[in-house]
N, C-alpha and C positions, 0 to 999 in steps of 0.2 A: 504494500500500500504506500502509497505516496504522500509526502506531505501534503498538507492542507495547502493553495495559492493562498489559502486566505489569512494564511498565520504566516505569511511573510511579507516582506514589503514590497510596494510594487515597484519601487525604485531598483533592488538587485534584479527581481527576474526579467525588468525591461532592460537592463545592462545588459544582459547575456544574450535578448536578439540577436548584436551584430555576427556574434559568435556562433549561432547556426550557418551564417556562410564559411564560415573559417570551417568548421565539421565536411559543409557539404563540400568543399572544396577538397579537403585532404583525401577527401572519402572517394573521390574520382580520381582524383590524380593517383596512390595508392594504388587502386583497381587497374588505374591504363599501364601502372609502371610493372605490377605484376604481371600481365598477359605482354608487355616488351618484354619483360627479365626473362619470362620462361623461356624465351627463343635465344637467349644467351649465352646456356651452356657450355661448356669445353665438352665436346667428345673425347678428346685425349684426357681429361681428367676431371672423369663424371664423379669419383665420388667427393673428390674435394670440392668440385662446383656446387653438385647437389647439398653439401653440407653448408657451405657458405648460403646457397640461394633460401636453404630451411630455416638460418637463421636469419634472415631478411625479412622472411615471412612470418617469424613469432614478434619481429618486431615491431611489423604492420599489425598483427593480432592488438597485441598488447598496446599498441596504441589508441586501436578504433576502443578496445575495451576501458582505457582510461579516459575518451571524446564521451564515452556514456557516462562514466561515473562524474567526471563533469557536467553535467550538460547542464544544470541548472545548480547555482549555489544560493539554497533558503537562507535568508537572513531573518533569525528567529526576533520575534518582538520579544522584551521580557515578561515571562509567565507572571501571571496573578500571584495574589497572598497565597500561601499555604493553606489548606484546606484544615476546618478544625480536627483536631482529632489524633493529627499524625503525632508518630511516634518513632523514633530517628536512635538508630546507635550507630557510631562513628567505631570503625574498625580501623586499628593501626596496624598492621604487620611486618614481621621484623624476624629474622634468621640471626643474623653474623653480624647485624652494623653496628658501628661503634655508638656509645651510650650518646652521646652529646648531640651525635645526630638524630638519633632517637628523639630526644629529650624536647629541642625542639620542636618538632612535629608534631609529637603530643603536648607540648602549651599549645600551638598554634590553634589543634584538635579541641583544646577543652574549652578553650578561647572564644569559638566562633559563635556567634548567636544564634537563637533557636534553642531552647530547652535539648538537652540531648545526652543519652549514654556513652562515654569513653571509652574504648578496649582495647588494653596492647595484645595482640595476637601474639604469643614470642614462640618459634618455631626452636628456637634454643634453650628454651628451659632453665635461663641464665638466673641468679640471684640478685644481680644488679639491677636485672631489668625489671624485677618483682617490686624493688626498692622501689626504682625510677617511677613504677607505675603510683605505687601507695605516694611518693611524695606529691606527684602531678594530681592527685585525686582522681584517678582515674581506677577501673577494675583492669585483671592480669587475670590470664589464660594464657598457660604454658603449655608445652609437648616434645616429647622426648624420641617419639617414636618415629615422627614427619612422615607418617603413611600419606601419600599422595602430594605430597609438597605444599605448596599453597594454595591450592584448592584445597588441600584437607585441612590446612590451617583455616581456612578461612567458613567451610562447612563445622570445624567444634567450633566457630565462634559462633555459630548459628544457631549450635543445639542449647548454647549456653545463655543467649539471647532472646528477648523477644516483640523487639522496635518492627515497626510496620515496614521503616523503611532503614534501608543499612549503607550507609557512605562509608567507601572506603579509600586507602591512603598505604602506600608506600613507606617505610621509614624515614625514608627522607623527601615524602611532598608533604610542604608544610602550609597547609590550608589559608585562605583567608579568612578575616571573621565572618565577610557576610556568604560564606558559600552554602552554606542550607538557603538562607534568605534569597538568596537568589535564586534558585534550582527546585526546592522544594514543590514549589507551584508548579509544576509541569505532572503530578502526579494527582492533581485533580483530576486528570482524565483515565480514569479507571486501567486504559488499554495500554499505558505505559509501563515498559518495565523497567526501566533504567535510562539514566542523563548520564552522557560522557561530556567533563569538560575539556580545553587540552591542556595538557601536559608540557608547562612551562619548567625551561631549570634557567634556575638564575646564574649557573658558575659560566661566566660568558669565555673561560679560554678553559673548555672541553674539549675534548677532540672534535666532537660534531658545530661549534661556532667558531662562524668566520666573523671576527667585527672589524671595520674600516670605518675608527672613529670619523679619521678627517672626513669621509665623506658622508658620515651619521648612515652608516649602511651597516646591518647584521642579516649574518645568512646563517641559517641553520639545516642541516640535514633533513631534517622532521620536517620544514616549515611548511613544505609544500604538502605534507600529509594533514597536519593538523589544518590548516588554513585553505585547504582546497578538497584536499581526496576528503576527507571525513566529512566537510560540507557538502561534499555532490552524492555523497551516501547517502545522507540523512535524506534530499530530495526522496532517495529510491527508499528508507523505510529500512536500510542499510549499513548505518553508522555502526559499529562495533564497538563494544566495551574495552578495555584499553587494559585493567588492571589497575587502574589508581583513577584517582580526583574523580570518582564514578559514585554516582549511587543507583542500588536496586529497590525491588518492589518485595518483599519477604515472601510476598504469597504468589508471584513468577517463582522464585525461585524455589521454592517447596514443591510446584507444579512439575517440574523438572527437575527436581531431586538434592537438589544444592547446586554450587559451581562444579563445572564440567573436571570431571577426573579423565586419567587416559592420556593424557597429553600435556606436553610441558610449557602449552600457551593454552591457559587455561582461564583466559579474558574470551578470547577467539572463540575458542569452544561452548564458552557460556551463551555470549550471544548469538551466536547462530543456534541453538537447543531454544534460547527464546522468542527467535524470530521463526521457528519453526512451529512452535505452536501460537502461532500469528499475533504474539505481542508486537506493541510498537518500541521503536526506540527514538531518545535525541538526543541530538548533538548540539550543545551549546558551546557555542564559537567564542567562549569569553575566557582566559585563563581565570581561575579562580585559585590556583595552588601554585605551588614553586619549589620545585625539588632539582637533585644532583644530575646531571647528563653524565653520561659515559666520560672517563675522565682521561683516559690512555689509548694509546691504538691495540691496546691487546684487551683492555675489558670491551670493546669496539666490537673486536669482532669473535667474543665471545657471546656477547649479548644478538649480534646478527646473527650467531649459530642458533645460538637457544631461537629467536624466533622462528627461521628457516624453516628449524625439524619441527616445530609444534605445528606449522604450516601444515606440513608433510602429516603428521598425522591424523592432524584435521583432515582433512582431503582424505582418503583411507577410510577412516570410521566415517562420517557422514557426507559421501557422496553427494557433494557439491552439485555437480553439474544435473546431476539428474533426481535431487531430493523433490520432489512432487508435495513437498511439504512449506518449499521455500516461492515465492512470486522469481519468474523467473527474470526482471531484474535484480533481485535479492542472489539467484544466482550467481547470475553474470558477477554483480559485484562482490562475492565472495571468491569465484572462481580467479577474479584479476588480481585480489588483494595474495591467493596462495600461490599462480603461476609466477607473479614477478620476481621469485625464489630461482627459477629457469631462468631468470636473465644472466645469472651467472654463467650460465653454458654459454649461450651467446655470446656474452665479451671476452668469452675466451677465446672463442672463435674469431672474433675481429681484431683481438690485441695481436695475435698469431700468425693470421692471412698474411700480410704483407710480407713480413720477417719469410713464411713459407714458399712466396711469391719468388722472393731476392735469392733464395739459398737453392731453391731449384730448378729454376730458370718457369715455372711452371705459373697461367692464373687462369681464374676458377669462373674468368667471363671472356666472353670474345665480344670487343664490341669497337666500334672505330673511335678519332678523337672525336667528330663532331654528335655521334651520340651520346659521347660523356658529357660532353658540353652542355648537349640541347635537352638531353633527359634525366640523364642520372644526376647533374648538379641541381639545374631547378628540382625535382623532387625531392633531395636535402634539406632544399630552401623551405620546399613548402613544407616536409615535415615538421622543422626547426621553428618555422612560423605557426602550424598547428598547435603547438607544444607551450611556446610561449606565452599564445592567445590563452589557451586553456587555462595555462594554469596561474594567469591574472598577475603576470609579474613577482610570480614567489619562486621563480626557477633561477637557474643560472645555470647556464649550459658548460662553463669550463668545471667550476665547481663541483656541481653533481655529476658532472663525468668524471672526476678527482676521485668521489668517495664508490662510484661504478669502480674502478679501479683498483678501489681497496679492499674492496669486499666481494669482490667476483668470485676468488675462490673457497671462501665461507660460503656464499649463497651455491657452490657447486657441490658441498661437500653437505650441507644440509639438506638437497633433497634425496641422499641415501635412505633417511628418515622415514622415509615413504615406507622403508621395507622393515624397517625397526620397531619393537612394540613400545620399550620400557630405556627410559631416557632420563640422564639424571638433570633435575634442574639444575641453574648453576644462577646464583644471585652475583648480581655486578657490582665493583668495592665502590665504595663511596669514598676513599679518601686516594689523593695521590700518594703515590708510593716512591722511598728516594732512592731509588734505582731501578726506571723501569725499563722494560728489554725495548728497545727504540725500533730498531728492525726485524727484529726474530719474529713476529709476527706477521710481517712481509714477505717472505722468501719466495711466494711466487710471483710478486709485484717486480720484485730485484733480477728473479730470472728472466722475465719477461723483459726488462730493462736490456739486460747483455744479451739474449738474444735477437732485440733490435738492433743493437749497435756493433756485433759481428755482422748482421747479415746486408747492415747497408755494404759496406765495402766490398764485401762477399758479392754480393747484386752487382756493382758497378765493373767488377772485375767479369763477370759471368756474360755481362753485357758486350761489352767489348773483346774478349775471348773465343765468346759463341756466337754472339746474335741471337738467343735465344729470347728474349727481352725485347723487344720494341723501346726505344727512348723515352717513349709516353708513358710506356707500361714503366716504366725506369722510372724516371720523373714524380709518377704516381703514387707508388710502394715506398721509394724513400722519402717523401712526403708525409705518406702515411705511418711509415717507423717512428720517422720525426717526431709528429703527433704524441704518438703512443710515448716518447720517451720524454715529452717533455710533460707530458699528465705527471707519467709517473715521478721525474725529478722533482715535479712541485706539490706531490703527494713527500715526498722524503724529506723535502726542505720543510713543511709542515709540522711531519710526525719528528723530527728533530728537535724544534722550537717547542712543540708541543709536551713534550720530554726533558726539556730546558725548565722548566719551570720548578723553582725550587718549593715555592711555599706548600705546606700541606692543608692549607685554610684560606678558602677563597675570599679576596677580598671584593667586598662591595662599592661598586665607583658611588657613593654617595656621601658625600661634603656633610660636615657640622660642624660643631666649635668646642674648643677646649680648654680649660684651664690649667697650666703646665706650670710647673717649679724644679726647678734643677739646681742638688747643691751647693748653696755660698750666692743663689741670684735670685733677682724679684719675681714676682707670679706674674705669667705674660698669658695672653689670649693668642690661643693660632687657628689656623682655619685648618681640618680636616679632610682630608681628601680621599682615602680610601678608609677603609674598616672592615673589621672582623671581631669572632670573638677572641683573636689572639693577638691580636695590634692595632696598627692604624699608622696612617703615613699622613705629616703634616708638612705646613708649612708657614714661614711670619713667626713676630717676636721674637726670634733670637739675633742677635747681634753680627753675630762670628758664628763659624763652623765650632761643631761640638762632636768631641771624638765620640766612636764608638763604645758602648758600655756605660755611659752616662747615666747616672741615675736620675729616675724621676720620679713625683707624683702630679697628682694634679684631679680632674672633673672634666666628663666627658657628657656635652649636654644631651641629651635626650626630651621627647616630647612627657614624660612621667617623669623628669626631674633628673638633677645631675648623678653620674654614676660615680664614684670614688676609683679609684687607679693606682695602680704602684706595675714602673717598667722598668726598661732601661732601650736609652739609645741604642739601634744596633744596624744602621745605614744611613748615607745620606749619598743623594744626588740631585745634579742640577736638572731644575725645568727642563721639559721640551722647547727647540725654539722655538717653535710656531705655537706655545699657547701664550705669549705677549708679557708673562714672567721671569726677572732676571733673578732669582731666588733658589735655594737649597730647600730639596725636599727630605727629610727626614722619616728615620721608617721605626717606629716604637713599638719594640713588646711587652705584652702583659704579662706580670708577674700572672701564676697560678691563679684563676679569678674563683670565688666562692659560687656555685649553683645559684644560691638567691640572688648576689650581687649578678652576673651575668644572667641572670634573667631578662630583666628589661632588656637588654640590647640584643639578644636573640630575639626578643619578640618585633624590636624596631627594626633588625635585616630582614628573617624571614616571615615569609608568609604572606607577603604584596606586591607592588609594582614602582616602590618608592624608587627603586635604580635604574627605570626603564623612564621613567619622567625626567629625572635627574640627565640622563645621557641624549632622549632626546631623539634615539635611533627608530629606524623605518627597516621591517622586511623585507620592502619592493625594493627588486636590482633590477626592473624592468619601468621606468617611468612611463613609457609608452604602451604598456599592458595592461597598467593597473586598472581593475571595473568600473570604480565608481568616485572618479576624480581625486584630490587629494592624498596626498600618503596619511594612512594614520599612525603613528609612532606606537611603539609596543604598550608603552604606557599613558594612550596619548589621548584620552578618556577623563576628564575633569581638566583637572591643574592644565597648563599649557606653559611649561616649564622652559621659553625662552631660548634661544642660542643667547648668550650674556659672556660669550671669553671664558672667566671662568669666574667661580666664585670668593669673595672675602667675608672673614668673620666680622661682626660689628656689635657692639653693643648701643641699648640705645634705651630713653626715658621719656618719659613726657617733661615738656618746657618747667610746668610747673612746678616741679619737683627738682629742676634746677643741680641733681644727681643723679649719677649713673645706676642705677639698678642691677641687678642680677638679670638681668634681660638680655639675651644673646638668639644673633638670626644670623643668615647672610645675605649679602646684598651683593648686586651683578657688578663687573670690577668697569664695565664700561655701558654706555648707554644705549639703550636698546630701541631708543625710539625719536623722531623729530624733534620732540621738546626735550632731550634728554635723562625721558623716564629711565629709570632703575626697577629691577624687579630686588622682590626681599623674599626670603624663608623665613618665617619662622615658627614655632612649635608651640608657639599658646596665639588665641585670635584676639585680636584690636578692634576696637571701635574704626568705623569709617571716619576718614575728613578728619585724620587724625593728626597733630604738628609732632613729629618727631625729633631728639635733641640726638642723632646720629656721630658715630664714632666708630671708623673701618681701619680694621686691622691695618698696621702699617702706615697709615696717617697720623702726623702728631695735631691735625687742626681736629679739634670738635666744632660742627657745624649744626646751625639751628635749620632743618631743612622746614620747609613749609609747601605745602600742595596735599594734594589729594590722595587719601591710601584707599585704593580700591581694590577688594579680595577679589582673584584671580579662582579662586578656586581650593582644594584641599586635597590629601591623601591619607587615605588611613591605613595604620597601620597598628596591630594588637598592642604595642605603646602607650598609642593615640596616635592623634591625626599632624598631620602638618601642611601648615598654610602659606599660600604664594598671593603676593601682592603685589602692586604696581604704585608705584608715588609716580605720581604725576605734577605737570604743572611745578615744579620744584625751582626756591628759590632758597636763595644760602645765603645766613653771616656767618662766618665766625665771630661764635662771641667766650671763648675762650682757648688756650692753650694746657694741652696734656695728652704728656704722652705716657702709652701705656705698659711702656717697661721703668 
């Protein structure tokens, strides 16, 4: 069954109009280039050709099959209030992961509005995690035996439970507060059995993001799944449960016996068992959680293996293609989501062609230059343009051929799977690790490398030797080696940097203020720049360079009030050029922090979108793709968080009061607007039209500014909230001197 037209807007489904020509268009070109290709053959070497031309043809499949799963993206209104009555337990599940990450999740878990039961699921039976749960107020349910993995962790939480409806959670997706509030209301409608939201990670240098601040660009591997395939599902009635930021309906899942056993993607398997007995499902397009991405190239493509083969056994036990149980767009769209595990066969085959092409003088088409020219390039073209359009500017064609690259022979070795019954889960670490293997997990991406780059020379020697090679055919192949070898260098040069990275605690790009004391000197305000729970990097109020091991304390502001600190210096380096700072950035760690003391600050990192406002960034690499006019930034949903250079700490009072207060924000370092508006942060709300006595880090004037403070907007975070403003209209005396060291 298909989504309702009427629960979406008509603004998205008239967008995707123009993009039935773009369908119909591929959908003919495709069809003429097949009935050309077939007469292209080699008879001298049918079965290399034949294999080349089979994988041409899965690639046509899987195209038109992904033109369907697109074909219309719902954009859901926000459901109604919650129906009375409901009754909600939040399920946390947890194997192996370290406590802290835990820990989080469940504040974030207990946090969220909506009356509701907390449960750590722990799959490991830990004593800590027993602790972890009684101190969070939450209940604990252990298991020692993990008959069925998490499926069967997650059916004894069921037996042991009795919420109408059950959201569940990752150890480390750490909810926002309003994710019942938000979602909740879609189970009004009796037929639902479960809302997936996506599945956001905030640690922006994982292996699967790309972020190109200068140009406020981030790519993600998933984005294109979360932000397009899983919307053009939801059209077809489609959308799959994911395993996390999900909730179900208790009495679907009783229907069908609990979460699907049997297989080690045991999200996949649930919801097809409930779109089987014709519940509906949705998909709501909004993150509402934020947990860890894959963080290494080897939990990468351990995590690809694991879905691969759950794929594989999906397919196997419930007969996809021909369940008579499923609408057969519900088919199609399952069958695309477990075939593109088979793409890996395929780029094995095209990384290979050429390199096979050079080394034995042999290729797998006959065809002249000017058919290359007139058919087989335009139809690239028009693929690459089908591909584009689709998928609404969340692609990128070198990129996602980067991570094709990486995991071609994971996705080859996962549909063995098909023929396997009993498969061990394997959970993905959550923290980096200090010495991880950088290429051993590549070795067929490396082979693939040096067998292009013996066989160009090899080719050009065979060509001039024999003539067995046409100069075009030459030309071609080493072209195409080319290609292949520069993916893969820029796959290496990636997973190196990516490998580089020393800290084991991701820091978040979001600014705040501090109050800092070092040793034998005065208390100075710096402005904040990243953070964690194990540091932060600042900058401002120090005079001079300060060695290494420096001891400090100091107050780290928060919107719940200042946190207490004790660290020590333990870096320093200068600004970037281009961000307009000629200043030493400092990098401090936290001495051992207390559980209740770091509480508030794990509640102000995770479990929102505070860093995605702060940065400012857009998923579209496609400006010319995007549906429906403007980019909208990840966080980009209330607050409008400015380009401002960068940020300074400032404190500031009301005139009247003629003192400085314990009041700390920050304010843009340059002017954002004609009349030289400022944008401000700050973490408690002002009155509008309000005269501010402003005082920015680094400045010895205090200046009496005067104009208009008008809120911009807010963000909340299980803290509290924090608030963006604009002064306007601003006019300045200095009517005193002080400075703040």
């Amino acid at each position: 069954m298909q989504v309702d037209p009427a629960a979406t807007s008509r603004e998205a489904l008239t967008a995707s109009k123009p993009k039935y020509a773009v369908v119909a268009i591929y959908t003919v070109v495709a069809l003429a280039y097949v009935v050309w290709r077939s007469g292209t053959l080699n008879p001298d070497a049918m079965i290399f050709s034949v294999t080349v031309f089979a994988a041409e043809l899965f690639g046509i499949v899987t195209m038109l099959l992904l033109l369907h799963m697109c074909w219309r993206l719902p954009d859901r209104k926000p459901p109604p209030a919650p129906a009375a009555g409901i009754t909600v337990d939040v399920f946390v599940t947890t194997y192996n992961e370290p406590v802290d990450v835990v820990r989080r999740t469940l504040l974030a878990a207990v946090r969220m509005e909506y009356p509701h039961e907390t449960w750590l699921l722990d799959d490991g039976d830990r004593t800590e995690m027993r602790a972890l749960a009684e101190r969070a107020g939450c209940h604990y349910l252990g298991r020692s035996e993990n008959t069925d993995a998490k499926a069967g962790n997650l059916n004894n939480g069921l037996k042991h439970s009795a919420g109408s409806i059950v959201a569940l959670f990752d150890a480390d997706h750490a909810p926002h507060t309003r994710f019942l509030v938000e979602t909740l209301g879609y189970f009004r409608d009796p037929e639902v059995a479960f809302v997936q939201t996506p599945q956001e990670f905030y640690n922006l240098d994982s292996f699967q993001h790309r972020v190109t601040r200068k140009k406020k660009n981030l790519w993600t591997e998933q984005s294109m799944f979360f932000n397009v395939i899983q919307r053009g599902k939801d059209y077809w009635n489609a959308a799959f449960f994911c395993g996390s930021c999900a909730l179900l309906r208790r009495e679907a899942l009783d229907e069908i016996g609990g979460f699907a056993t049997g297989s080690v993607t045991e999200d996949l398997h649930t919801s097809l068992r409930l779109h089987e007995k014709g519940y509906q499902s949705v998909y709501h397009p909004h993150a509402l959680a934020y947990g860890i991405a894959v963080i290494d190239v080897g939990e990468y493509m351990r995590q690809r293996l694991r879905w691969g083969q759950g794929a594989m056994q999906v397919w196997r036990r419930e007969r996809v293609l021909t369940n008579r149980n499923l609408t057969i767009p519900q088919r199609l769209n399952y069958f695309s989501s477990i075939i593109t595990y088979f793409d890996g066969w395929q780029r094995a085959i095209f990384y290979t062609v050429p390199a096979f092409a050079l080394l034995s003088g042999t290729l797998p088409i006959r065809i002249t230059v000017l058919e290359f020219l007139t058919i087989f390039l335009p139809y690239l073209a028009v693929t690459f343009w089908a591909f584009g359009v689709q998928t609404r500017g969340h692609s990128h064609l070198f990129l996602s051929e980067e991570y094709n690259f990486a995991r071609f022979a994971v996705f080859c070795q996962s549909t063995f799977a098909f023929f396997r019954r009993h498969l061990r889960f394997v959970v993905s670490g959550k923290k980096r690790k200090l010495h991880p293997s950088t290429f051993g997990p590549l070795f067929p991406q490396i082979f693939i490398v040096l067998l292009s780059a013996v066989a160009i020379p090899v080719g050009i020697f065979v060509h001039y030797e024999s003539g067995n090679l046409a100069l075009s055919a030459l030309i071609a192949n080493v072209f195409w080696c080319g290609l292949v070898m520069s993916i893969a260098i820029s796959l290496l040069r990636f997973t190196k940097v990516n490998a580089s990275h020393n800290r084991r605690e991701y820091r978040f790009s979001i600014p705040t203020c501090a109050r800092i004391k070092l040793d034998g000197e005065l208390e100075k305000f710096v402005t904040v720049e990243d953070l964690s729970a194990q540091g932060f990097g600042f900058h401002g109020g120090l005079s001079g360079p300060v060695e290494s091991g420096k001891e400090l304390t100091g107050l780290l502001y928060l919107p719940s009030g200042p946190m207490p600190f004790h660290g020590w210096i333990r870096s320093s380096r200068r600004a970037p050029a281009d961000s307009g700072r000629t200043t030493l950035i400092y990098g401090c760690e936290f001495a051992l922090l207390s559980e209740k003391t770091v509480k508030p600050l794990e509640a102000f990192l995770h479990g929102n979108d505070l860093q995605w406002h702060f940065l400012r960034i857009s998923d579209h690499t496609h400006k010319l793709l995007r549906p429906n006019g403007p980019d909208a930034p990840r966080g980009g949903e209330g607050a409008q968080f400015a380009n401002v250079g960068h940020w300074q700490c400032c404190t500031y009072s009301r005139p009247v009061e003629h003192t400085l207060r314990e009041s700390q924000g920050l304010v843009s370092s340059t002017g954002v607007g004609p009349e030289g508006e400022r944008k401000m942060v700050l973490m408690e709300q002002i009155t509008e039209d309000s005269t501010l006595i402003l005082n920015v880090e680094g400045s010895a004037d205090e200046q009496e500014l005067f104009g208009e403070v008008i809120e911009d907007g807010r963000v909340e975070t299980a803290d509290g909230p924090v608030y963006l403003y604009t002064l306007q209209n601003l006019r300045s005396t200095t009517i005193w001197k002080r400075s703040l060291a």
